[in-house]
C-alpha positions as a Markdown table, in Angstrom:
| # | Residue | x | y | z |
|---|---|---|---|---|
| 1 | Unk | 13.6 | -3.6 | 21.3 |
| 2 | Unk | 14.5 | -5.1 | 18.0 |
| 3 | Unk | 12.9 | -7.2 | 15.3 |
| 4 | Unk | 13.4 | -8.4 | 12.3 |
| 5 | Unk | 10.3 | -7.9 | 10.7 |
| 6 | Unk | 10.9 | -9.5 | 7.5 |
| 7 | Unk | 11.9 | -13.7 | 7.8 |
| 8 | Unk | 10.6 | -16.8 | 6.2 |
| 9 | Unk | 10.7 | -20.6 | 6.6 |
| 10 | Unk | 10.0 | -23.4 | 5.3 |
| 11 | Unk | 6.1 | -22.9 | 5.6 |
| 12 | Unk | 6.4 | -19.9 | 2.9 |
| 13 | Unk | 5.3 | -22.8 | 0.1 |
| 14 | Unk | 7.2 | -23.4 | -3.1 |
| 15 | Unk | 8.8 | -21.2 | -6.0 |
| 16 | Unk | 7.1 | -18.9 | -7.6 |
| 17 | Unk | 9.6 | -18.6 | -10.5 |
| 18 | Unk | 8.1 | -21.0 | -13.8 |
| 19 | Unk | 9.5 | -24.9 | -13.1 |
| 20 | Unk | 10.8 | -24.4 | -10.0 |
| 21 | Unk | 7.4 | -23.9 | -8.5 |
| 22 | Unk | 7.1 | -27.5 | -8.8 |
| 23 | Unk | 9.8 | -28.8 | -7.1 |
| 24 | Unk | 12.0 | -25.7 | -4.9 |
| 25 | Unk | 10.8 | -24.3 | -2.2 |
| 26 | Unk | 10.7 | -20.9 | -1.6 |
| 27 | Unk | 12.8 | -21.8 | 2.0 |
| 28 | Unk | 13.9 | -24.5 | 3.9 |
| 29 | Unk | 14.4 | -23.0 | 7.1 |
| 30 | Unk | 13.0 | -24.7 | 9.8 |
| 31 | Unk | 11.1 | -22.6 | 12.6 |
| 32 | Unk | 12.9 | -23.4 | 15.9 |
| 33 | Unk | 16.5 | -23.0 | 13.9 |
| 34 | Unk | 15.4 | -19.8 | 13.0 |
| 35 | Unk | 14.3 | -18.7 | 16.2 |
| 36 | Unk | 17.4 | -19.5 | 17.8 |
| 37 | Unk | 19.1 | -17.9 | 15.1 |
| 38 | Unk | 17.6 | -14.6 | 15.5 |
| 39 | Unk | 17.9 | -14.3 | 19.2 |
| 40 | Unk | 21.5 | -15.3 | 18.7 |
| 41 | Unk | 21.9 | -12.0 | 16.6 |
| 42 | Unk | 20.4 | -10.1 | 19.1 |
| 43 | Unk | 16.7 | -9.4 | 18.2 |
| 44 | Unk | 14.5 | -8.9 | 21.6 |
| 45 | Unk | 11.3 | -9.8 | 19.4 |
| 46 | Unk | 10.8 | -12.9 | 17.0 |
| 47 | Unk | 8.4 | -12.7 | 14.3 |
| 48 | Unk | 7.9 | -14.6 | 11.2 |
| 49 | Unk | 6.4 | -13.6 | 7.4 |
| 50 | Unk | 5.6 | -16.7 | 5.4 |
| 51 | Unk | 3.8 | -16.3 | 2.6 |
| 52 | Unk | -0.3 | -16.3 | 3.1 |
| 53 | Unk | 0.9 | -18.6 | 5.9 |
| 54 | Unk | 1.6 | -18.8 | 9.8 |
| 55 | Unk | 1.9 | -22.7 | 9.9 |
| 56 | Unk | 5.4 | -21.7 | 11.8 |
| 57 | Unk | 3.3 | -20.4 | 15.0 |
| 58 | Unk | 2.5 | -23.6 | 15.7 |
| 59 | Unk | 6.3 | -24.2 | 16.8 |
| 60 | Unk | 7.1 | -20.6 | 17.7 |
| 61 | Unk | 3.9 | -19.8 | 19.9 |
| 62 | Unk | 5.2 | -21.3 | 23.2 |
| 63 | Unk | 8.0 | -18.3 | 23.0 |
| 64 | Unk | 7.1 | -15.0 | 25.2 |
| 65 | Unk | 8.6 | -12.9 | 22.9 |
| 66 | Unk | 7.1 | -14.5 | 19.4 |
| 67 | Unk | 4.4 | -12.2 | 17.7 |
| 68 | Unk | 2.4 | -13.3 | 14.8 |
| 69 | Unk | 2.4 | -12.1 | 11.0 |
| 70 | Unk | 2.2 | -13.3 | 7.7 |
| 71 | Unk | 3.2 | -11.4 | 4.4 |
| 72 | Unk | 0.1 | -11.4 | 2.3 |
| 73 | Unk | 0.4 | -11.6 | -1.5 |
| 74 | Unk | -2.6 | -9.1 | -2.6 |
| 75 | Unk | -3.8 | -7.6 | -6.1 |
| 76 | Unk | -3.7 | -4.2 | -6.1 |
| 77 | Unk | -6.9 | -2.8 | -8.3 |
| 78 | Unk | -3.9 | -2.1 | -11.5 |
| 79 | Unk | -4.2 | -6.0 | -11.4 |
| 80 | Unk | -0.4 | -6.2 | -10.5 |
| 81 | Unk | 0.7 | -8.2 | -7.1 |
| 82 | Unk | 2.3 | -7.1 | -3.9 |
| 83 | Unk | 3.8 | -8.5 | -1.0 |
| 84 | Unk | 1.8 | -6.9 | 2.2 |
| 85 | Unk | 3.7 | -7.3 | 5.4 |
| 86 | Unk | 1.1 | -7.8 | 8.4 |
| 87 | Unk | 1.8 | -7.7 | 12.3 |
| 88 | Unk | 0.6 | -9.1 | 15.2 |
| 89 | Unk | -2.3 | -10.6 | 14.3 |
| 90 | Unk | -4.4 | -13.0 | 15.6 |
| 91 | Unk | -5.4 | -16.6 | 13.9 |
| 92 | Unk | -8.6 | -15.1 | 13.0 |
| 93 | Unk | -7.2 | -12.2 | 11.0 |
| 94 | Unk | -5.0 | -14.7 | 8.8 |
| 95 | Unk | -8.1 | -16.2 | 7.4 |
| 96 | Unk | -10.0 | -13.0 | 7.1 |
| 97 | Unk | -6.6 | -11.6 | 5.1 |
| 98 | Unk | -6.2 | -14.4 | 3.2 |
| 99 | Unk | -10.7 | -14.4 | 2.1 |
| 100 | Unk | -9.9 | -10.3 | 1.3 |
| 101 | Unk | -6.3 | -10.3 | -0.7 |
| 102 | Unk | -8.1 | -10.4 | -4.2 |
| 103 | Unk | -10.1 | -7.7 | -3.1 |
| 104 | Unk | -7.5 | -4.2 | -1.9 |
| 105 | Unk | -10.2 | -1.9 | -1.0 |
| 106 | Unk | -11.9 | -4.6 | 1.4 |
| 107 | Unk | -8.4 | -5.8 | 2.7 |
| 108 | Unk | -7.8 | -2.3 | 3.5 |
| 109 | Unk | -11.1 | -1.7 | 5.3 |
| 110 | Unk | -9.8 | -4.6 | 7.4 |
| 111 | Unk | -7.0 | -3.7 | 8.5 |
| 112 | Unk | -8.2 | -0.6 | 9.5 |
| 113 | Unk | -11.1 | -1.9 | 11.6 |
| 114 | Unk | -8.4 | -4.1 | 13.3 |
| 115 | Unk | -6.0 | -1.7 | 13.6 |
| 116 | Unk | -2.9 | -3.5 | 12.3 |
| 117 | Unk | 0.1 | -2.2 | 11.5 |
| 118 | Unk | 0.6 | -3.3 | 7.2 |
| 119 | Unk | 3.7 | -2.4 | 5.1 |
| 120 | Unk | 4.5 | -2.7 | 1.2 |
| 121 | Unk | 7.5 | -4.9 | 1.2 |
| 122 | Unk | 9.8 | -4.2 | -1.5 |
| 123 | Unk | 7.9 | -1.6 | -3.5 |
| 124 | Unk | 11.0 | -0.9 | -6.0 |
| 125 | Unk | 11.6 | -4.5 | -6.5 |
| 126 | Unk | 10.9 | -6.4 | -9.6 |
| 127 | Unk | 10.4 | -9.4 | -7.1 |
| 128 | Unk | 6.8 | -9.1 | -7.5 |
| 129 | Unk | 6.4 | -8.0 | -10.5 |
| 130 | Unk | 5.0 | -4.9 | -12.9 |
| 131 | Unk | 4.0 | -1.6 | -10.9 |
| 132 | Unk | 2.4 | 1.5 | -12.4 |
| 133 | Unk | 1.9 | 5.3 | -11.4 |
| 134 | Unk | -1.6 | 4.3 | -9.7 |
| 135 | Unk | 0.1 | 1.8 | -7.5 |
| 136 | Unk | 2.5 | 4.1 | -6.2 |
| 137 | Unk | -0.4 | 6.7 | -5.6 |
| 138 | Unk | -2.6 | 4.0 | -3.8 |
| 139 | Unk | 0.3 | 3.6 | -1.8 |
| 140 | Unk | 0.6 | 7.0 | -0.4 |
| 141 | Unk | -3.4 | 7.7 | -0.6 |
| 142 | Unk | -3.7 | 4.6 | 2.3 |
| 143 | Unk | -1.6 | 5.4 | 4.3 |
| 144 | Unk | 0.6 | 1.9 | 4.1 |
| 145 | Unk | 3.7 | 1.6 | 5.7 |
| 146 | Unk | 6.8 | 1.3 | 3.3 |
| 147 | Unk | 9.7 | -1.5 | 4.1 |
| 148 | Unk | 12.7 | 1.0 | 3.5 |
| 149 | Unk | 15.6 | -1.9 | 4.3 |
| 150 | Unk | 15.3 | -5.5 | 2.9 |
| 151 | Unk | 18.3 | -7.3 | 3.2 |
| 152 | Unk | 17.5 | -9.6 | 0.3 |
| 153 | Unk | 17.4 | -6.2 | -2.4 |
| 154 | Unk | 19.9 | -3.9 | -3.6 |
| 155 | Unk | 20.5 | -0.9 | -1.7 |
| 156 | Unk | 19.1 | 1.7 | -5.0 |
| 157 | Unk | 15.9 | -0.5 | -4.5 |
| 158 | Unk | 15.9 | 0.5 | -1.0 |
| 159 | Unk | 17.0 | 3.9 | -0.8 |
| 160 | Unk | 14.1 | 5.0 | -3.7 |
| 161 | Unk | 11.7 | 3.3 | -0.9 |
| 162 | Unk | 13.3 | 5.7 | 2.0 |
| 163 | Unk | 12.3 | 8.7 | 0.0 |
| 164 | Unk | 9.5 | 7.4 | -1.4 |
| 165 | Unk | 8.1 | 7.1 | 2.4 |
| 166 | Unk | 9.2 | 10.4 | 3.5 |
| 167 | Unk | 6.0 | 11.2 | 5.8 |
| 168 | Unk | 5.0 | 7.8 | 6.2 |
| 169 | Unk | 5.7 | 4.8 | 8.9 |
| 170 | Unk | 8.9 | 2.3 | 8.1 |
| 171 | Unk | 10.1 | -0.7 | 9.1 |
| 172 | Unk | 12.8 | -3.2 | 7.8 |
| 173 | Unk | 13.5 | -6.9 | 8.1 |
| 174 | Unk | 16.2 | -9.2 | 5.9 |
| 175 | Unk | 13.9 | -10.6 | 3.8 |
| 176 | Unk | 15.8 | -13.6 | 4.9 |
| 177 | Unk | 14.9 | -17.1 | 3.2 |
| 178 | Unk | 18.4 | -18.8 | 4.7 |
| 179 | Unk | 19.5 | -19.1 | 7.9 |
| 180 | Unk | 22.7 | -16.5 | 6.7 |
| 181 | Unk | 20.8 | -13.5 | 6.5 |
| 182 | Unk | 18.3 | -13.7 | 9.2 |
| 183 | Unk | 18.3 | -11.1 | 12.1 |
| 184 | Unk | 20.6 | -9.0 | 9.9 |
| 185 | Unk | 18.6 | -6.5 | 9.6 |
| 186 | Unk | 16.4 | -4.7 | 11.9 |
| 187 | Unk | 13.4 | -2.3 | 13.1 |
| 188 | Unk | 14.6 | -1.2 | 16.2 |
| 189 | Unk | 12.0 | 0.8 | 18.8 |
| 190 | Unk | 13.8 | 1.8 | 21.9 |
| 191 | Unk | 11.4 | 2.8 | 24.0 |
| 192 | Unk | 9.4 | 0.0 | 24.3 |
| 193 | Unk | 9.5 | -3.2 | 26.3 |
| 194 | Unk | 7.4 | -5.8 | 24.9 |
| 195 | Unk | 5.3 | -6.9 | 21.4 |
| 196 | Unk | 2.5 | -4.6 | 22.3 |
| 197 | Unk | 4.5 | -1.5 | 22.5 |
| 198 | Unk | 6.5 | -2.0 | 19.6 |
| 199 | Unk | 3.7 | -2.4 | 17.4 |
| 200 | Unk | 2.6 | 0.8 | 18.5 |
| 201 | Unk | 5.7 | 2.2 | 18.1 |
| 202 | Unk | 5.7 | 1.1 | 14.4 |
| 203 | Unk | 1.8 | 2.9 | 13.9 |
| 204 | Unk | 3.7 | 6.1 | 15.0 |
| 205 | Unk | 6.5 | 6.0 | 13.8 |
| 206 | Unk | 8.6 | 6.0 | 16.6 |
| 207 | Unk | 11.4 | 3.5 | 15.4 |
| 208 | Unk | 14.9 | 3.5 | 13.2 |
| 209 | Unk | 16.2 | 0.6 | 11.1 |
| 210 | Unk | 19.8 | -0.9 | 10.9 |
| 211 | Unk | 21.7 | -3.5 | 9.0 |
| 212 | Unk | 22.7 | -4.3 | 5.4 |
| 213 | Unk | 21.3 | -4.0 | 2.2 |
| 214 | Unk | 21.5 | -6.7 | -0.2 |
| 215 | Unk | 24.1 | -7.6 | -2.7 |
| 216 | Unk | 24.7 | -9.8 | -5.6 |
| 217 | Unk | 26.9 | -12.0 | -3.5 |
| 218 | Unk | 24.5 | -12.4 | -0.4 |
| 219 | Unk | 21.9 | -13.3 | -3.3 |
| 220 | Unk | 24.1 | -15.8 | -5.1 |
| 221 | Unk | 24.9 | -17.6 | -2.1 |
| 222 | Unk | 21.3 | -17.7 | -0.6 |
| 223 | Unk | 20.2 | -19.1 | -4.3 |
| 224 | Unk | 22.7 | -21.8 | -3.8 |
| 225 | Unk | 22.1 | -23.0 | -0.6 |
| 226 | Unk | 18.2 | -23.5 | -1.4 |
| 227 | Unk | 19.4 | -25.5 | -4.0 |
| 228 | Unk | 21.4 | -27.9 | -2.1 |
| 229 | Unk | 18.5 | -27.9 | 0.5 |
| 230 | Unk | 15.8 | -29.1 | -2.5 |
| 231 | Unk | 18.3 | -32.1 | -3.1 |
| 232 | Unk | 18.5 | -32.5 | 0.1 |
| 233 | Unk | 14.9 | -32.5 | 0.0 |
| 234 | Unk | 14.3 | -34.6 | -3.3 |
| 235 | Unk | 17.8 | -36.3 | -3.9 |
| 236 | Unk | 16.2 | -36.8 | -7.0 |
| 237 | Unk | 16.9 | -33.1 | -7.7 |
| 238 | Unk | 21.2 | -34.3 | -7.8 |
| 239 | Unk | 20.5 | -35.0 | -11.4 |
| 240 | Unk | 20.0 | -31.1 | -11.7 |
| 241 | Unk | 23.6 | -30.7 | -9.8 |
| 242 | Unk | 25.4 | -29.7 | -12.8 |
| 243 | Unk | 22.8 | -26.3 | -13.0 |
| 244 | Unk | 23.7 | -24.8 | -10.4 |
| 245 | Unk | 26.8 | -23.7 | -12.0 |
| 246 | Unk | 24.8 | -21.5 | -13.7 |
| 247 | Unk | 23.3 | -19.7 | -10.6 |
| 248 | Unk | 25.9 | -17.4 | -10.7 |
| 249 | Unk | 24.8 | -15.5 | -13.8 |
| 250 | Unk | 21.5 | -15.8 | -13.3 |
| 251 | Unk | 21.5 | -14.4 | -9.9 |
| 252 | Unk | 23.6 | -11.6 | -12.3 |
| 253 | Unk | 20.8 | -10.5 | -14.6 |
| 254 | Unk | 18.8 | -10.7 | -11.3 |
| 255 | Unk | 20.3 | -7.9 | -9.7 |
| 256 | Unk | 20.7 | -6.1 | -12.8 |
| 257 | Unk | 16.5 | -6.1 | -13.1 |
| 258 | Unk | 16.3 | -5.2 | -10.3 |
| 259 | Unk | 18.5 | -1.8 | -10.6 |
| 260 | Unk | 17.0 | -1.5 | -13.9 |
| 261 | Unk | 13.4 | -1.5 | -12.1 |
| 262 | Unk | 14.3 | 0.9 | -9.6 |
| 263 | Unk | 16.1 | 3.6 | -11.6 |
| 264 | Unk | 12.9 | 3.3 | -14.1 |
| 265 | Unk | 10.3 | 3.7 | -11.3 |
| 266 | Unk | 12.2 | 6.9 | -9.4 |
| 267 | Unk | 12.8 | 8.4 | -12.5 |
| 268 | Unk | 8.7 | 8.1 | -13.4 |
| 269 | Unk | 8.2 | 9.3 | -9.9 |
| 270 | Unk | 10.0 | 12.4 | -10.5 |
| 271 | Unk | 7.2 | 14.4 | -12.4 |
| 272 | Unk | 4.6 | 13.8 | -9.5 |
| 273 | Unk | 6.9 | 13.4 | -6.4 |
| 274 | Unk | 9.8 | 15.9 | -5.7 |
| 275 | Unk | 11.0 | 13.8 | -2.9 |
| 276 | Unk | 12.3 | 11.5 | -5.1 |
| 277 | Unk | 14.2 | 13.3 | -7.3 |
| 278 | Unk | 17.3 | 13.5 | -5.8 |
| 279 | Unk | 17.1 | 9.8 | -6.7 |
| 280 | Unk | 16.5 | 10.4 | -10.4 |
């Protein structure tokens, strides 16, 4: 069975970049359209990672093959943020998440008394900020999964995250905040036939992943089409039209961070991990 274990919609908030917080959306996808969109592209399973949300079950719950999961924006104890992917969980675990992500060592504890299957989304991405050595190491040390393939990141991003996880479980999903990337990318675990068994085939590691990495031009063009959707949104937003040329180059210096960020953390990796050195 497949899944794309990484998707958002429109229930993922707004922005986090500075301004746009206030008036852009991180997505405008809208639940069913998504849905539909990944069974189209031929995912067996449908799940969906909104931000510290799963307001999108409400729609998606009626489906047999619908799971629920959120992406949980924690604090590691560095102080820096990540993005912690969560999986089939239950309504009652999205509120004891959401009580625990300002808290790692208690989030951790939970997951383990639940049992549920957690990855690090986009480790060597600047997407959510600063890392540091410790973060990497408190990685490893619980045992978290590690998203190897996001379709929203460049591909150095994600092959430092392959080696990184050498030993550990994996999964992948698009990352997919438009309708043009979703169900692109994929977890695939062949041997099972329904939710249950493919989220135990993720705790053993008994899966592979597929699809494409991302590139400046998938990114550019995602960028875009959120922008026309927030003036779709607030066609007060029209009198920002003429910005949008410059998407373009920002998206640009975007993808250059991000290589930047990744070369930087697998060459600091080096000294403590040989498995990344190849990457150096």
């Amino acid at each position: 069975m497949k899944c794309d274990l990484h998707v958002h919609t429109v229930h993922s908030g707004m922005c986090t970049v500075p301004v746009l917080r206030h008036v852009c959306r991180e997505s405008y996808t809208d639940p069913d359209e998504l849905y539909e969109t990944l069974k189209r592209r031929g995912m067996d399973l449908v799940t969906v990672t909104d931000h510290d949300s799963i307001d999108a079950a409400e729609r998606l719950r009626r489906h047999a093959d619908f799971f629920l999961s959120e992406e949980v924006t924690c604090t590691l104890p560095s102080g820096n943020e990540i993005h912690l992917g969560v999986y089939g969980i239950e309504e009652r675990d999205h509120l004891a998440l959401q009580q625990r992500r300002d808290d790692f060592y208690a989030l951790i504890a939970y997951l383990r008394e639940r049992s549920l299957f957690a990855s690090v989304n986009h480790a060597f991405s600047a997407l959510t900020g600063p890392r540091s050595l410790a973060d990497f190491a408190l990685f490893e040390e619980m045992g978290l999964a590690l998203e190897t393939r996001n379709g929203a990141i460049p591909e150095i991003c994600n092959e430092a995250a392959s080696a990184f996880a050498a030993g550990l479980p994996i999964c992948a999903g698009s990352d997919a905040h438009t309708l043009h990337n979703a169900g692109l990318v994929w977890t695939e675990a062949r041997a099972s036939q329904n939710a249950s068994e493919f989220l135990e085939a993720l705790k053993q590691r008994c899966v592979s992943i597929g699809g494409a990495h991302g590139s400046y031009w998938k990114l550019t063009r995602d960028v875009l089409s959120i922008g026309v959707s927030a003036m779709v949104d607030n066609p007060l937003l029209t009198l920002s039209l003429p910005l949008l040329a410059f998407a373009p180059a920002v998206t640009l210096a975007n993808f250059a961070k991000e290589h930047a960020f990744a070369s930087q953390w697998t060459r600091r990796w080096v000294p403590e991990d040989p498995r990344v050195r190849n990457l150096a």
